[in-house]
C-alpha positions as MATLAB code, in Angstrom:
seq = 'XXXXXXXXXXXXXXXXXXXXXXXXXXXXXXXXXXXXXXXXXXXXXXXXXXXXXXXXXXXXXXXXXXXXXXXXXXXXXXXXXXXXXXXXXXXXXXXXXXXXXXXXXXXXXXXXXXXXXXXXXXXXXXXXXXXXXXXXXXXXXXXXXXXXXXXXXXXXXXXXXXXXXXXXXXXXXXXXXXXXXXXXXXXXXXXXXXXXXXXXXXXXXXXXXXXXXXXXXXXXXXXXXXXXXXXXXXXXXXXXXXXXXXXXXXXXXXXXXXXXXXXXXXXXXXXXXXXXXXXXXXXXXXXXXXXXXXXXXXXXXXXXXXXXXXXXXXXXXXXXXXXXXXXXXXXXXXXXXXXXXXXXXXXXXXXXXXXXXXXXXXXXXXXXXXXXXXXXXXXXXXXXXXXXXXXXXXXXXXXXXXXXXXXXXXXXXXXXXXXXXXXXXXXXXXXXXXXXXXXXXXXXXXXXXXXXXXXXXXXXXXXXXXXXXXXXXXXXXXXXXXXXXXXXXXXXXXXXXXXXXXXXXXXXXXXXXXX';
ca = [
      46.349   97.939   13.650;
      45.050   95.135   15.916;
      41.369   96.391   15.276;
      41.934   96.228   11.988;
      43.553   92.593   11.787;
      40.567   91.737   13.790;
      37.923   92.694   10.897;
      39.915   91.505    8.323;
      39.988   88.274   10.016;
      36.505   88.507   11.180;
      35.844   89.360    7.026;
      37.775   86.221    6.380;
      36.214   84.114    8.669;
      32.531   85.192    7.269;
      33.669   84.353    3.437;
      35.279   81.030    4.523;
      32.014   79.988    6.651;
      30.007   81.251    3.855;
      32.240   78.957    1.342;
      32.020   75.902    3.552;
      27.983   76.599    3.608;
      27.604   76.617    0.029;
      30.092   73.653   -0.111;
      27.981   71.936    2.442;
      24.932   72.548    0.608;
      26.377   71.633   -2.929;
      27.845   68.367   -1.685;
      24.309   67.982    0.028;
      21.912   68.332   -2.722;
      24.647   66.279   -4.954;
      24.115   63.429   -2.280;
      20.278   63.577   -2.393;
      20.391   63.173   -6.393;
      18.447   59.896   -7.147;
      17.530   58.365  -10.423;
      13.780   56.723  -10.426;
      13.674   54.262  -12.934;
      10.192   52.061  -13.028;
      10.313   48.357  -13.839;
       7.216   46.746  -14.832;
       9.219   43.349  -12.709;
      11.076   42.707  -10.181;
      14.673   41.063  -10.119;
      14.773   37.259   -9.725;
      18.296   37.300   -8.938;
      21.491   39.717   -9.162;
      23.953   36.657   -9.427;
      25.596   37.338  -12.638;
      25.527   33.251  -13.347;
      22.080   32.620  -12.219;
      20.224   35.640  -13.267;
      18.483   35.020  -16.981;
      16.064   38.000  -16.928;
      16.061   41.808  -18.588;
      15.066   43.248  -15.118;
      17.666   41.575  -13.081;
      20.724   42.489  -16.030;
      19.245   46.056  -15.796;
      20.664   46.195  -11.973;
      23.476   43.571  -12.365;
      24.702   46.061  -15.165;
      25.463   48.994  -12.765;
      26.936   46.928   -9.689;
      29.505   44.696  -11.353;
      31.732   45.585  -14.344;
      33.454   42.798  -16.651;
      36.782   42.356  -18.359;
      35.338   43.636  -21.408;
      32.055   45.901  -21.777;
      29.839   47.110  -24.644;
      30.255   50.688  -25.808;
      27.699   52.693  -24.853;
      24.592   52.209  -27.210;
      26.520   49.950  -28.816;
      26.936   46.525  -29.856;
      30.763   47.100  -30.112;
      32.856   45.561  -26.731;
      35.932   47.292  -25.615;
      38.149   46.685  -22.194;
      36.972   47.893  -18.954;
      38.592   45.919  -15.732;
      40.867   44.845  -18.318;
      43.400   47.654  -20.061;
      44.266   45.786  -23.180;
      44.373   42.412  -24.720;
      46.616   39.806  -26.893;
      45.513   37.369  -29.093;
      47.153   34.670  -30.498;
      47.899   33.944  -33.952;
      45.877   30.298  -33.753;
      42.797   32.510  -32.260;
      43.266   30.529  -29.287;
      45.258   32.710  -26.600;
      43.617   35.859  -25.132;
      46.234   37.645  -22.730;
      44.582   39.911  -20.701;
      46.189   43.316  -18.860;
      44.105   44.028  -16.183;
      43.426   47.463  -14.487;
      45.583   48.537  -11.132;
      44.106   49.570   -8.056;
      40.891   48.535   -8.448;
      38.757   47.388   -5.551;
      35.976   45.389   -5.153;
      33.416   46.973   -2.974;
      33.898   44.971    0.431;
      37.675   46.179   -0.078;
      38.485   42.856   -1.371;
      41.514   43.766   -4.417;
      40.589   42.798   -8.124;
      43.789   40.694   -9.995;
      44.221   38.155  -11.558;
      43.780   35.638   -8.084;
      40.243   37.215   -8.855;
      39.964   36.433  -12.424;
      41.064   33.051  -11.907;
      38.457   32.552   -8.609;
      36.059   34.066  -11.194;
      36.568   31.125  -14.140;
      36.464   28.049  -11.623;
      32.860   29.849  -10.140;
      31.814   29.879  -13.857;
      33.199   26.370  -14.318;
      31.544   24.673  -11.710;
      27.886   26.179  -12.723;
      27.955   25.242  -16.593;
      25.270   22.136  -15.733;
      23.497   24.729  -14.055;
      23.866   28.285  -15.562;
      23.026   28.561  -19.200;
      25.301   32.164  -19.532;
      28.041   30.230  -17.538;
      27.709   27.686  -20.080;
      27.584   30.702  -22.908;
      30.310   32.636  -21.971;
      32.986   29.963  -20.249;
      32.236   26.646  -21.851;
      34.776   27.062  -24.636;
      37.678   28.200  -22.004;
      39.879   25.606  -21.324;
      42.137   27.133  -19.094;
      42.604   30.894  -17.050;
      46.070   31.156  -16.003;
      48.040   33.451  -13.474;
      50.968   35.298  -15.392;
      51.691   38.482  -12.931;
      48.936   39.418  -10.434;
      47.793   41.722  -13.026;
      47.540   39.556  -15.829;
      46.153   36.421  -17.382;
      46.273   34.121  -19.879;
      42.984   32.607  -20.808;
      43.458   29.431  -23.620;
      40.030   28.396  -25.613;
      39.005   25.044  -26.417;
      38.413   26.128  -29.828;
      38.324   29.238  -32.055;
      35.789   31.806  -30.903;
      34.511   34.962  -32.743;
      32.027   35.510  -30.186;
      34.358   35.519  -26.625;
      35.310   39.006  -26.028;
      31.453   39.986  -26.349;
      30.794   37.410  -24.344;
      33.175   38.465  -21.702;
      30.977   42.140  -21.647;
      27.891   40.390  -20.943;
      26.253   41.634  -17.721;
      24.893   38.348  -17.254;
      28.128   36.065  -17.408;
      31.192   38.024  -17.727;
      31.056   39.999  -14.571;
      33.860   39.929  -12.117;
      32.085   39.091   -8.892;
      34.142   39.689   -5.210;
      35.868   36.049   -4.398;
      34.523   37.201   -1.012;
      30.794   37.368   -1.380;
      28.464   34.976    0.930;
      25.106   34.883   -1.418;
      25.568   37.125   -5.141;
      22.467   36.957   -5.636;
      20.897   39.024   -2.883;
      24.063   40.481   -1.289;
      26.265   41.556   -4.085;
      29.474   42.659   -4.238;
      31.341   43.689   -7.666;
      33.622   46.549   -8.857;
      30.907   49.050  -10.365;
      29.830   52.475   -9.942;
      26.883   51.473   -7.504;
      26.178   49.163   -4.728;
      23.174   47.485   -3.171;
      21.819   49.341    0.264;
      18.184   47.577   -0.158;
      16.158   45.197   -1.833;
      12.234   45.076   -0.937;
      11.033   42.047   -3.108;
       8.927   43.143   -5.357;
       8.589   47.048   -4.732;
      12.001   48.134   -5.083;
      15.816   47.888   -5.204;
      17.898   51.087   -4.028;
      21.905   51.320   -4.837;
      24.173   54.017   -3.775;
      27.389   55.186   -5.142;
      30.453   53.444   -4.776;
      32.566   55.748   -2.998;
      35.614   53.843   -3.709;
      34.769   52.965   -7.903;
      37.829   53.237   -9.413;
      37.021   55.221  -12.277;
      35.834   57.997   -9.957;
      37.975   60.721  -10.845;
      36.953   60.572  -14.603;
      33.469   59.955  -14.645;
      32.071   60.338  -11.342;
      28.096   59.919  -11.696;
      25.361   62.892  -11.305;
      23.029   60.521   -9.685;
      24.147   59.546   -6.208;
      21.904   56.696   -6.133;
      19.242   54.814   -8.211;
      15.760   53.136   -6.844;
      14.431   51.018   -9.330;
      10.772   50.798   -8.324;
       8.642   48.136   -9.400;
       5.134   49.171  -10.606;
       2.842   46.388  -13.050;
       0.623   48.779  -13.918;
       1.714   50.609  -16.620;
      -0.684   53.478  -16.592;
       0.148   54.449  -12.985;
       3.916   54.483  -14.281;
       3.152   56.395  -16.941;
       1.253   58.956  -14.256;
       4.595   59.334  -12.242;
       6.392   59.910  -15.312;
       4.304   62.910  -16.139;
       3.972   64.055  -12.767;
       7.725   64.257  -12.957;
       8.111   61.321  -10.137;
      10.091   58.745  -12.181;
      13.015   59.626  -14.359;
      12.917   56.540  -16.731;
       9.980   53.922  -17.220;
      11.237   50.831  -18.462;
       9.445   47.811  -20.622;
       6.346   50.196  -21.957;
       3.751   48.532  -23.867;
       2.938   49.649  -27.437;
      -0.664   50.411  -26.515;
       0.972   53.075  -23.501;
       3.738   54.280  -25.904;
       1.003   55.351  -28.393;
      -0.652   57.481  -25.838;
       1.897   59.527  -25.208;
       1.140   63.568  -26.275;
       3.526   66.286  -27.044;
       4.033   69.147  -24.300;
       4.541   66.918  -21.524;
       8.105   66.345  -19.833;
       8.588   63.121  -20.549;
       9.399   61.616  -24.219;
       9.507   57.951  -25.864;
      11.979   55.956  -27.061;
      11.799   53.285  -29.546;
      14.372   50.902  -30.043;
      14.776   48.179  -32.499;
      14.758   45.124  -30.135;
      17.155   42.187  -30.802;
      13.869   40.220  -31.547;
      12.260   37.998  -33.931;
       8.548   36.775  -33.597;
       8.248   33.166  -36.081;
       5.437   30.995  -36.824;
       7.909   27.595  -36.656;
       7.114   24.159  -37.634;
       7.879   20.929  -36.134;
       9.946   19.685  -38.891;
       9.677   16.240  -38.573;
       5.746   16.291  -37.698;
       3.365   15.247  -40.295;
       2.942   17.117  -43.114;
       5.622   19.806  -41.949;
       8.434   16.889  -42.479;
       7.771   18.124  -46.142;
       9.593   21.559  -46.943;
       7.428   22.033  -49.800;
       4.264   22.528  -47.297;
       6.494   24.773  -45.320;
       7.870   26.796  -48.419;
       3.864   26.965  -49.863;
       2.707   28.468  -46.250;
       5.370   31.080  -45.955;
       4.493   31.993  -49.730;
       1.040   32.413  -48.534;
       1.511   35.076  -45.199;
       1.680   38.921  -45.613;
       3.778   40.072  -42.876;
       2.643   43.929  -43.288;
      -0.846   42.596  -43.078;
       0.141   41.111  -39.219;
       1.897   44.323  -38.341;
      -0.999   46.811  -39.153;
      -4.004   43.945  -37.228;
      -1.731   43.034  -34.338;
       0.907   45.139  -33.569;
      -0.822   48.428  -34.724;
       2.500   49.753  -37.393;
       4.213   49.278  -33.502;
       6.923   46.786  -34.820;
       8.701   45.938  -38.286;
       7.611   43.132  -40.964;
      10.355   40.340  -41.128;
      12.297   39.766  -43.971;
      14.480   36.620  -42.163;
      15.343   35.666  -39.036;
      17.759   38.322  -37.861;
      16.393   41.530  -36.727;
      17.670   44.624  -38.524;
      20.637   45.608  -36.539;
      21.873   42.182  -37.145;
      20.938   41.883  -40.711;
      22.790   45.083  -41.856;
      26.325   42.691  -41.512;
      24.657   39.508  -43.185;
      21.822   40.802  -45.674;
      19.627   37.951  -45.404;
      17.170   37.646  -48.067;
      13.625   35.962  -47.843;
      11.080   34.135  -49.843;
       8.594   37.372  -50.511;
       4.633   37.066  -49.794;
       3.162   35.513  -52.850;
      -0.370   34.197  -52.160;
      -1.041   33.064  -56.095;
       2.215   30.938  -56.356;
       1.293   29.320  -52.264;
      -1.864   28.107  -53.560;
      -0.481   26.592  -56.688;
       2.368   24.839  -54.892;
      -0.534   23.544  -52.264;
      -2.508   22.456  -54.898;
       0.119   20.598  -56.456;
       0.486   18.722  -53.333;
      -2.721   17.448  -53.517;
      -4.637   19.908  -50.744;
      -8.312   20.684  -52.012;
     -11.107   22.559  -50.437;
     -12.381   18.984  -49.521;
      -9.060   18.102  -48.473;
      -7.443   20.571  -46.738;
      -3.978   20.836  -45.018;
      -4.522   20.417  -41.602;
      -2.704   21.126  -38.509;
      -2.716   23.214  -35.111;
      -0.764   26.003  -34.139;
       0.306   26.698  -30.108;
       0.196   30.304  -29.327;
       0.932   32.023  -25.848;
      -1.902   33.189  -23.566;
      -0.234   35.924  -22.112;
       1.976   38.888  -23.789;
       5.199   38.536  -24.583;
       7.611   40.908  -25.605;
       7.267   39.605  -29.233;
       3.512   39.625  -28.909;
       2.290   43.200  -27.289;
      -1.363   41.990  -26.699;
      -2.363   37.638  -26.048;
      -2.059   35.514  -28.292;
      -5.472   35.875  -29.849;
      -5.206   38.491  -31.944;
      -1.745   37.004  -33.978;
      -3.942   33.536  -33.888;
      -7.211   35.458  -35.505;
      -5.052   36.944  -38.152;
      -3.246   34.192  -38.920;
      -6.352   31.936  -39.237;
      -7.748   34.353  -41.741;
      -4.611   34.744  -44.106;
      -4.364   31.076  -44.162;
      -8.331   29.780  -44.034;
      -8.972   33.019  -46.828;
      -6.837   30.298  -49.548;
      -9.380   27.713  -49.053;
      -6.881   25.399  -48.775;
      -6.597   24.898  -45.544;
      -8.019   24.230  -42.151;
      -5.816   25.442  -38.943;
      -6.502   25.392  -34.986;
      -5.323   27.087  -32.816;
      -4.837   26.425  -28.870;
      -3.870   29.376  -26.428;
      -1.688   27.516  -23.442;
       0.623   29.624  -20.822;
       4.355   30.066  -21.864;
       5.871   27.595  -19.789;
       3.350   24.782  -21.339;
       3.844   25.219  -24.738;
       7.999   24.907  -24.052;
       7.054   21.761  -22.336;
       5.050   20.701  -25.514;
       8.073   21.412  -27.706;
      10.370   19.384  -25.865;
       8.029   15.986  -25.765;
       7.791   16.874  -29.862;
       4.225   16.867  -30.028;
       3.462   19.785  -31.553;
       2.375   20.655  -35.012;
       3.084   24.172  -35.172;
       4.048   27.337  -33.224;
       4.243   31.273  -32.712;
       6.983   31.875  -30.231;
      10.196   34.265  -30.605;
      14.021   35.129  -30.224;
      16.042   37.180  -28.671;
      19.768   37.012  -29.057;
      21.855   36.883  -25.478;
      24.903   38.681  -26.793;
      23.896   40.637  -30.048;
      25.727   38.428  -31.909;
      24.505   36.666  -35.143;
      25.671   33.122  -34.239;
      24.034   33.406  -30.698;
      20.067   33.883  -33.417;
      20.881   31.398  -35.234;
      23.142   28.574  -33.699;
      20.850   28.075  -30.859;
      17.468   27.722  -32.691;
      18.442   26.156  -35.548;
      21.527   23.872  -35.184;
      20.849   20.022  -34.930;
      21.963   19.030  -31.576;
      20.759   22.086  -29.862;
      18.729   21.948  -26.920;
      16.856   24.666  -28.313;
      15.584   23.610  -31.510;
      12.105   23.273  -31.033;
      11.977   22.921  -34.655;
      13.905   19.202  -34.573;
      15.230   21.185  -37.615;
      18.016   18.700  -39.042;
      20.047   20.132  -42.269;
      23.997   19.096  -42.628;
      24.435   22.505  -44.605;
      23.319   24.359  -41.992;
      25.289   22.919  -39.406;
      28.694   22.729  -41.035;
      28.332   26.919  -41.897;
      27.614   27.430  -38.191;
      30.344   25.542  -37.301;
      32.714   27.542  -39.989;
      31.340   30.746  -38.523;
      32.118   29.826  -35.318;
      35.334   29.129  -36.289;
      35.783   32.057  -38.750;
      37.870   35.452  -37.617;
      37.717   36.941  -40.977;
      34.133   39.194  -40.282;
      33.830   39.171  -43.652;
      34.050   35.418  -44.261;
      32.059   34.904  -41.424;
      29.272   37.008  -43.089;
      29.089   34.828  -46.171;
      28.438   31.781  -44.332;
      25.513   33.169  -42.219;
      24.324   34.141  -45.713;
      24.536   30.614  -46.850;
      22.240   29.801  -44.055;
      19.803   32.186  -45.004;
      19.760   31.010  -48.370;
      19.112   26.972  -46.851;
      16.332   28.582  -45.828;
      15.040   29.464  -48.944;
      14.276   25.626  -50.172;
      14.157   24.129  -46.388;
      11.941   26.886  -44.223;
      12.135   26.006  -40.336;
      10.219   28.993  -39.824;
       7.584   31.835  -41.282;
       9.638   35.056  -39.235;
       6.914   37.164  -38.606;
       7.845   40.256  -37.025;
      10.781   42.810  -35.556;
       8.703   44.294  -32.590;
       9.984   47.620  -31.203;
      10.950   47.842  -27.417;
       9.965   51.519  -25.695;
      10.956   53.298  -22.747;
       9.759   56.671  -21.262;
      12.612   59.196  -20.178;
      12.278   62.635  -18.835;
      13.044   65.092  -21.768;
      15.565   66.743  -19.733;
      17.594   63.562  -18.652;
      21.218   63.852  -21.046;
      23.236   60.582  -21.591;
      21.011   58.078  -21.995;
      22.349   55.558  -23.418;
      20.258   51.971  -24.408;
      22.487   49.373  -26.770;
      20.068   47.015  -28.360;
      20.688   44.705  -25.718;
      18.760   46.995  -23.628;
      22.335   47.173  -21.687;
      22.698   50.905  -19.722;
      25.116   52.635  -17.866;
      23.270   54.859  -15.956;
      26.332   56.761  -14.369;
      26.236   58.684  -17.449;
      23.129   60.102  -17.035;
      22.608   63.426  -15.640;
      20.062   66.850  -15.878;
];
């Protein structure tokens, strides 16, 4: 009997150490699991109220987590660190339930003391911090109810505030405990900072302690976000199955891109508008006529097959078409016969031609893929081919021609949009309202400004809908703008990689992915 117990045992102790091996080895290779994902920049800052860049909100996005978030690939917000919400009646009250049990990840607890430490950071940035000023301008007050819950009350009526609240850049709940967010931060997401080498890299590890661990623990164990300029070598450790995802690829790389390699694109319709806009009080622009004849004149499938090479969509208005499915802007339709009459009738001749210069960045953009050259040359020879007019064009870096804009002295210029929270009031509010800091256009029509303000206002979608179309169709008669383009944004992904997920905020939440 005892040699008997003595191989069982012996039998039991070989399948156990086997187990533990495997277990050991499992739990091993699950640790070593780390996403590569290529940025073509590095992070400027992963404060949530001081970073304004895609590259930094790529990070920010997987460290902290908001009261709200997007759905993923999606536009739509729904809660996260909160479990439900209240509003009032007046549109004015948001009561917030917040989640239990969740920790920030220097152990510090998340409640509403947080929530409320939170608001008063915001608060005291909004001089500063334009997405402070974006998302927490309109709050008037965040109160304390129970430690987990909170009563926020708004200034004024806000369609806008619980996307807001999901923005990575803005909403997120940051530790009232952190020394400096923007190197050393602390949140409540699924990954944490370990190291940050400026400019080569920044390496996160999973958050052990992430409260939504138990239902949707991540594959990847960590993520090193790599920093590589050159886009061909990025696109070499793609293929050579070194990088997982390439972010920010340029139209001329995404077009070389074969079949029967690993690796696939993916094109997304960017949040993005690309407009030739006119100082509206400047010479002969202060006329709408001139504006409405030029915009009659441009063939916007013309500028998308000489500069962007079919790589982006022609514009039809100034919201891009994941916005413009809820509104249904229309446009004034390329019509080169009727631009030259109305020019003519204005008194322009071949002898004396409508004159003005255009600004145009030097370098790329992500609304121009190449410089600025090649939207200037085709521009010049869509306008110069009427014989009508006579147009200049000057090539000055980014941060020039915004200086230009803001002393008024320029004619004419090819810039573009991107909206902050994929909302429709965040296109067109900003660029286009009166008083706005960002009207470059000095674009002053009462019309426009009192449906803004309605829309603003508005909680009825529907309602809301009909007065962004009226603002659209003040655009008909009184053009700010000729919108030009819809450019695509691409990434590279590893055909294998399941969940990816890309909203067209280019916000991700890489904790879903996995192979």
């Amino acid at each position: 009997m005892d040699s008997k117990r003595f191989s069982f045992s012996t039998f039991i102790a070989i399948v156990l150490a086997a187990a533990l091996a495997l277990t050991a080895g499992w739990l091993a290779g699950e640790k070593d699991r780390v996403l590569v994902y290529v940025l073509s920049s590095d992070a400027v800052s992963l404060d949530p109220l001081k970073a304004t860049d895609s590259t930094s909100l790529k990070i920010i996005a997987q460290i902290y987590e908001g009261l709200m978030k997007f759905r993923p690939g999606s536009l739509e917000v729904e809660p996260n660190l909160a479990i439900d919400y209240l509003v009032s009646k007046d549109g004015l009250v948001y009561t917030f339930d917040l989640q239990r049990n969740v920790m920030f990840q220097d152990g510090t607890p998340f409640d509403a003391d947080a929530v409320i430490w939170n608001y008063n950071r915001a608060k005291a940035a909004l001089s500063s911090s334009y997405y402070a000023s974006l998302v927490w301008q309109n709050v008037q007050s965040v109160e304390k109810v129970s430690r987990y819950r909170v009563r926020f009350v708004l200034k004024h009526v806000d369609a806008s505030f619980l996307t807001d609240l999901a923005l990575p850049i803005g909403g997120s709940m940051v530790s009232p405990n952190v020394s400096d967010a923007g190197f050393m931060p602390i949140g409540t997401g699924p990954y944490k900072l370990v190291n940050w080498q400026r400019g080569k890299s920044v390496v996160l590890t999973y958050n052990q302690n992430w409260w939504q661990d138990k239902l949707a623990r991540p594959y990847f164990k960590g993520i090193r976000f790599t920093v590589i300029s050159d886009a061909t070598q990025a696109l070499s450790m793609a293929e050579q199955g070194k990088a997982d995802i390439l972010d920010n690829v340029p139209p001329q790389t995404a077009e070389t891109i074969g079949e029967g390699k690993d690796i696939k694109i993916l094109e997304t319709n960017a949040l993005t508008t690309a407009f030739l806009g006119f100082n509206t009080t400047h010479g002969v622009f202060s006329n709408p006529k001139v504006r409405q004849a030029l915009k009659l004149l441009i063939d916007r499938q013309e500028i998308i097959d000489d500069v962007y090479d079919d790589l982006a969509m022609p514009a039809n208005g100034p919201l891009p078409p994941v916005l413009n499915r809820q509104v249904v802007c229309r446009d004034l339709a390329a019509n080169k016969e009727a631009g030259k009459d109305m020019l003519r009738e204005l008194g322009f001749t071949a002898t004396h031609p409508l004159s003005f210069t255009v600004e145009i960045p030097l370098e790329p953009r992500d609304y121009l893929p190449t410089d600025g050259m090649a939207m200037g040359n085709e521009l010049r020879s869509q306008f110069e081919s009427t014989g009508l007019i006579s147009v200049s064009f000057v090539y000055k870096p980014f941060e020039q021609i915004i200086e230009d804009l803001e002393a008024g002295s320029t004619d004419a210029f090819v810039l573009g949009w991107s909206s902050d929270n994929g909302q429709v009031s965040n296109f067109l509010k900003p660029l286009f309202y009166s008083s706005s800091s960002l009207n470059f256009f000095k674009y002053h029509n009462k019309a426009v400004d009192t449906y803004l303000d309605e829309a603003d206002m508005e909680l009825n979608p529907d309602k809301q809908r009909m007065f962004y179309r009226m603002v659209c169709e003040q655009f008909l008669d009184d053009p700010p703008a000729i919108f030009l383009s819809y450019p695509f944004s691409y990434k590279v992904v590893n055909t294998n990689l399941k969940g990816v997920n890309i909203n067209p905020m280019d916000v991700e939440e890489l904790y879903l992915l996995r192979y």
